[in-house]
N, C-alpha and C positions, 0 to 999 in steps of 0.2 A: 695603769691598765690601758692596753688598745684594745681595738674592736677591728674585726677585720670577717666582712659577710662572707659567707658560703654558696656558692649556688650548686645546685642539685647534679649529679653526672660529675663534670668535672670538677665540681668540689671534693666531692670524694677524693678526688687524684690529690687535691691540695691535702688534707688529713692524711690521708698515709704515707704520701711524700716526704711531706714537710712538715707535718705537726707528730704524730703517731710516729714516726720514724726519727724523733729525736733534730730535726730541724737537718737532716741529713739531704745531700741530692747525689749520694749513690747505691742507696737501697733497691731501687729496679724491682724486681719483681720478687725480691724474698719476703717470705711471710715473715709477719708480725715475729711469731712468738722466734722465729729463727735468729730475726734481727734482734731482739730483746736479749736473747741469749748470748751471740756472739760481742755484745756491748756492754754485755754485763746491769743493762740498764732495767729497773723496776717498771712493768706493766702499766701502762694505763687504765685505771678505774673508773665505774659508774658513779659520778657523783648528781646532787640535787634531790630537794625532797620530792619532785615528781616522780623521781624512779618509785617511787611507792603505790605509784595507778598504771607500774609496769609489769604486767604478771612472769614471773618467773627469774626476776632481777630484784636484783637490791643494790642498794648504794655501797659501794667498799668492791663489788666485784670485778673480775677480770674483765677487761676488753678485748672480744673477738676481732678480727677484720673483718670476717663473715656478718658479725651485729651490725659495725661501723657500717656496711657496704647498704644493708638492711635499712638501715636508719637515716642515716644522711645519703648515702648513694641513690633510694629511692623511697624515701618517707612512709617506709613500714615498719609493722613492728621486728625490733631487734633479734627478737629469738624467730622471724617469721621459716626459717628455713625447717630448725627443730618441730616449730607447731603444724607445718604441713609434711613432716618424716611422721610426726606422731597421732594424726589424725586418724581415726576410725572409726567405721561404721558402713553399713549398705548403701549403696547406690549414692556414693558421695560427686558430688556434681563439684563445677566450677565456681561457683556461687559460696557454699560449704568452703572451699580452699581458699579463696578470697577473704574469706568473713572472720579467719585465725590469724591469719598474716597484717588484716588493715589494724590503722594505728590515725583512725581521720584519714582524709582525703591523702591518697602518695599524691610524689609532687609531679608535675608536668616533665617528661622526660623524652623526649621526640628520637625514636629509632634513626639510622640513617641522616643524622641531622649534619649534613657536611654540605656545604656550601658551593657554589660553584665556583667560584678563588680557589676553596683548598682543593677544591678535585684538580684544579687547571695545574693549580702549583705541583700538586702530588703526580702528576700528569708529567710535567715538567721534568722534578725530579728523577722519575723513571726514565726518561728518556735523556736525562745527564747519565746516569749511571749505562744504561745499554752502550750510550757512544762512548764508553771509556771500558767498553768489555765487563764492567760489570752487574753482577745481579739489579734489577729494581727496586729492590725495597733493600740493597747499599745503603748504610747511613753516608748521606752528604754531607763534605763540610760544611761548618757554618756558615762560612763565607760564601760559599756558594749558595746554599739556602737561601741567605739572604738577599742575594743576588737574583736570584730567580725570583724570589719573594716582588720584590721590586720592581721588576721586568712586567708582570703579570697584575699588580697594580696599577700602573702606567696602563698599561691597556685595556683594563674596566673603565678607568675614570675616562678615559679615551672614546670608548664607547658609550660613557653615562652621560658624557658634559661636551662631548665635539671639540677639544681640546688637552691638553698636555694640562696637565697639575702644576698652577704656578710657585707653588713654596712646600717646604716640608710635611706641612701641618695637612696641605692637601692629600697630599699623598699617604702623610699615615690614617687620615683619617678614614680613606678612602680601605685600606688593610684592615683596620679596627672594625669598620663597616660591614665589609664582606667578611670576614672569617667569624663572625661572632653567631654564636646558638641560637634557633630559634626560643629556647626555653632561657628563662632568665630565672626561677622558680629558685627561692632560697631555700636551701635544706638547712641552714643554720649559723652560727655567730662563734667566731675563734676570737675569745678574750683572752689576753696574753697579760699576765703576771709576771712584773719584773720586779726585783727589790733596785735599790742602791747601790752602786758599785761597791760600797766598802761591805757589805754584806756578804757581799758573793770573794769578794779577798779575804775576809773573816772567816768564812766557812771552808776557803778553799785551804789552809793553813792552820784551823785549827788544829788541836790533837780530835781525833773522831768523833767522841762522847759530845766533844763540843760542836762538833760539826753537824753531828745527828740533832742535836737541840734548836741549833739556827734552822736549819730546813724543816725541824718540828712547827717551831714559829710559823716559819713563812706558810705552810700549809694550814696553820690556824689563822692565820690572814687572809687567806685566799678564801676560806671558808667562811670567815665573819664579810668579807665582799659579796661571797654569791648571795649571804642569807639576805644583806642589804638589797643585791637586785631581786630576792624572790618578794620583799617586805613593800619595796616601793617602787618598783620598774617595772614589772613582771605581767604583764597583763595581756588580752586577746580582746578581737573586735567580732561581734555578730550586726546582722541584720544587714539593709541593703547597704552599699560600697560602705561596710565597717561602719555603721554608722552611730551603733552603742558600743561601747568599753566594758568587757567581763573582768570579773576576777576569777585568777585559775591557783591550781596546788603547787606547781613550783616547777621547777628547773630539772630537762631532763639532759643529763649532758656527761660528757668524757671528760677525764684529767689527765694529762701527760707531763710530769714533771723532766725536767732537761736539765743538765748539771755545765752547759757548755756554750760556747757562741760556736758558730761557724768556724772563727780563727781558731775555737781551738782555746777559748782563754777561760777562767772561770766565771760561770754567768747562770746561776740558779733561777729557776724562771719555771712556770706552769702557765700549758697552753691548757683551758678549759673549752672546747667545743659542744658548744652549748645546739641544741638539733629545734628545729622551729618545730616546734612540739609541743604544744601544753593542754594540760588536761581543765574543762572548766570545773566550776563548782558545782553542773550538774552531770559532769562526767564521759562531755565531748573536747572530743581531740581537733583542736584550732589550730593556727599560726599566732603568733609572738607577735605584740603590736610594737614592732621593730623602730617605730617612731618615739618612744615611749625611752627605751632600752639605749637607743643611740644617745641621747638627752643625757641621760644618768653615767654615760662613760666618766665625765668629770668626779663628779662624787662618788662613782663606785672606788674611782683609783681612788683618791683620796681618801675612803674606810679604809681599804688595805694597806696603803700608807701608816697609817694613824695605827692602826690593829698591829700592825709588824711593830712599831715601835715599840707599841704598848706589850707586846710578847714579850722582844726579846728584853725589855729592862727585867719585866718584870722576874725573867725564868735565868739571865746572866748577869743582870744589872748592867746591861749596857744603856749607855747615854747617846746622844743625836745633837749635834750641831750643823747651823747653816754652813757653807761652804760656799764663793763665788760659784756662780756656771759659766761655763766654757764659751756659752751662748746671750752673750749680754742683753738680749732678748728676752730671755725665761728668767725666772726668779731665781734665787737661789736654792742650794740642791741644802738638806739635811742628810749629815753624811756621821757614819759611829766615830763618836770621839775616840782618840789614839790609835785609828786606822793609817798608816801615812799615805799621802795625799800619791806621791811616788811610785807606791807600787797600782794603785786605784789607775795612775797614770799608762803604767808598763801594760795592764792586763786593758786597757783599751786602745792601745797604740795600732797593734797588729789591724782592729778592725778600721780604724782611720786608716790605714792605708792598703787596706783592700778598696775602701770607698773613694781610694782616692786614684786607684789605677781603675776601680770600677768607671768612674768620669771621666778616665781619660779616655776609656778603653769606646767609651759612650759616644764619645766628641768624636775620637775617629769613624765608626759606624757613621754618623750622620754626613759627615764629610763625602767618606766613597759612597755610600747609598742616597746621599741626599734625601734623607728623613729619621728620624728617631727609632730605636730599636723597638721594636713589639712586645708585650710584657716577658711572653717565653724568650725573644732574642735576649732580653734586658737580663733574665735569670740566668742564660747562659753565658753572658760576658760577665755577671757576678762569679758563676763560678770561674770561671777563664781568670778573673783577678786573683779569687780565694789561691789557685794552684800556684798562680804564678809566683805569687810575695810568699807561698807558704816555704819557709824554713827546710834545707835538705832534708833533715832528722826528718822522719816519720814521724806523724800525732801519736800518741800512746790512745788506745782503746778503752782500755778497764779504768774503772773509776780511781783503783789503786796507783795504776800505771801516770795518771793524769795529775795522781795528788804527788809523788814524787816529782813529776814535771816542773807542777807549779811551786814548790818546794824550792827546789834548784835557781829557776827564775828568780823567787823571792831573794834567796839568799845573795844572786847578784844585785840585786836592788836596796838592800837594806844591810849588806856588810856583813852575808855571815849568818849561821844562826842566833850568834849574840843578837845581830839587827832582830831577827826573825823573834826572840824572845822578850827582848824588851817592848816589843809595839805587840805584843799578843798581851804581855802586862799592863800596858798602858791603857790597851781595849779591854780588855777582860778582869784585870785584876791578878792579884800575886795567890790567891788560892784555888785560882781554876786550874787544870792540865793546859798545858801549852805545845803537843804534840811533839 
């Protein structure tokens, strides 16, 4: 399990971006349920036993983008759009509208929060595109972006320090400086669920029945993880700067299961964004004592580790053995006996070498800009790599589309469907389906 913070505003952009939108960066501006559909992909659900001090929600239900936007966007309640459509009574004041929608204190969210960098830059910008005949708000290339980006750095640190930025670090530091938020207000914690590669190559080639059972697992795992952080991690601070530890009801949080990596290869995994939100035991809505939570990353993966295993022997009788890592650094990986090692190989190749034109694509940036890319430039040379090493064939969309893909794949890697049969008996056994 990772941990990866949320902050308020543009967190949100992170969640439906990148988490709610299936780990995708060309969703734009389509709604949730539009994307869900055309991907053929299952909705994101309300999980944790907190949702139970959520009036008008339950755990198991759909995810809005409207909730999401409610909740992490600005730390109120989920349904706060519906509860102030459904308000009534005489002479309702602002105070009355407030008082349906709060959910504890929303988070610090500063209007107009743009810096004077980003105006200079966006400033810039516009006036790249006029001298080139076209409109201002023209998307810019990157390269040029970055270029400007640059330019306009150089000339704060210029005016902050009576000198030129002697090394890279100055310089980026100096961009990370000025373009960043006044508000830093965490709306919440994306824990990501991963199994083992051979999990997600089991699952991707089984026959269905078997494949629906593995992801049954893995979602009993992920839930035996959460109950562990609601049991021992889970806690809120009162009094002055936090200075006593509460106990609160649990976990109020989103589940968005992903069937895919970015490459495109099979990679079952659930993002849980969890919303710094908890209700105490006398039924004030706090913040998450994030110090507590971060601690427990170790041992939460670890339950779900241990819990996944313990599923799927228990429900296919499969077995777990160590296996070297790649990373003679880290221990050894526990990988399903009779999975071959080969194809585990094939279905993580493609993202070794996105990561690896991603580095290169990095080194150059730092060269002609003389400084390291900014995390949005950083996101946009990952995609730039993803296209570039991506295979002519078009990805298949539908989960259908994707399992013949992977299908295909396998068979050149294992010889065949014969290969394909015998290493589904080796893992599974001679009485299950073999798809």
């Amino acid at each position: 399990m990772s941990i990866h913070k949320l902050t308020a505003g543009s967190g949100y952009d992170y969640l439906t971006r990148q988490v709610a939108a299936m780990d995708a960066t060309e969703k734009g501006h389509t709604g949730l349920t539009s994307y869900y559909a055309e991907k053929g992909e299952a909705p994101g659900v309300w999980v944790g036993s907190g949702i139970a001090g959520i009036d008008g929600l339950a755990a198991g239900d759909v995810v809005t983008a409207e909730q999401m936007q409610a909740l992490f966007g600005s730390g109120h309640h989920p349904l706060a759009h519906e509860r102030r459509e459904h308000l009534q009574g005489p002479d309702l004041t602002d105070k009355d509208y407030r008082s349906v929608t709060r959910l504890g204190v929303p988070y610090k969210v500063f209007a107009n929060d743009v810096s004077a960098y980003r105006m200079e830059v966006a400033k810039r910008l516009a006036a790249h595109n006029e001298a080139a005949g076209l409109q201002g708000d023209w998307p810019v290339p990157a390269e040029d972006r970055a270029r400007i980006r640059t330019e306009v750095a150089r000339e704060f640190f210029r005016a902050e320090h009576g000198r030129d930025p002697e090394d890279a670090r100055e310089l980026a530091t100096t961009i990370a400086k000025h373009s960043r938020p006044k508000t830093q207000a965490v709306a919440g914690f994306d824990l990501t669920f991963s199994p083992v590669k051979s999990v997600s190559t089991l699952w991707a080639i089984a026959d269905q029945s078997v494949a629906a059972r593995i992801e049954r697992a893995h979602q009993a795992a992920v839930k035996d993880a959460l109950e562990f952080i609601e049991q021992h991690a889970l806690f809120s601070r009162e009094g002055t700067n936090g200075v006593r530890q509460v106990d609160v009801q649990g976990l109020v949080a989103t589940a968005f299961t992903h069937r895919d990596s970015r490459a495109g290869d099979p990679d079952l995994h659930t993002h849980v964004a969890v919303a710094n939100k908890v209700q105490t035991t006398e039924g004030k809505w706090l913040a998450i004592d994030g110090r507590v939570l971060f601690k427990a990353t170790v041992a939460a993966s670890e339950t779900y580790n241990s819990a996944l295993e313990r599923h799927l022997n228990a429900d296919l009788g499969l077995r777990f053995e160590e296996r070297d890592n790649a990373d003679q650094r880290k221990r050894p990986i526990r990988e399903i006996v009779g999975v071959d090692p080969a194809l585990n190989l094939r279905w993580s190749a493609r993202r070794a070498s996105i990561e690896e034109r991603r580095s290169t694509l990095a080194t150059e940036f730092q060269r002609t800009h003389g400084r390291p890319p900014t995390p949005v430039e950083a996101i946009q040379l990952a995609q730039q790599a993803t296209l570039e090493t991506r295979e002519a064939k078009h990805e298949p969309r539908t989960l259908a589309e994707q399992r013949l893909a992977w299908r295909e794949q396998a068979r050149e890697v294992l010889g065949g469907d014969a290969g394909i049969r015998s290493m589904l008996t080796s893992a599974i056994g001679p009485s299950l389906p073999k798809g």
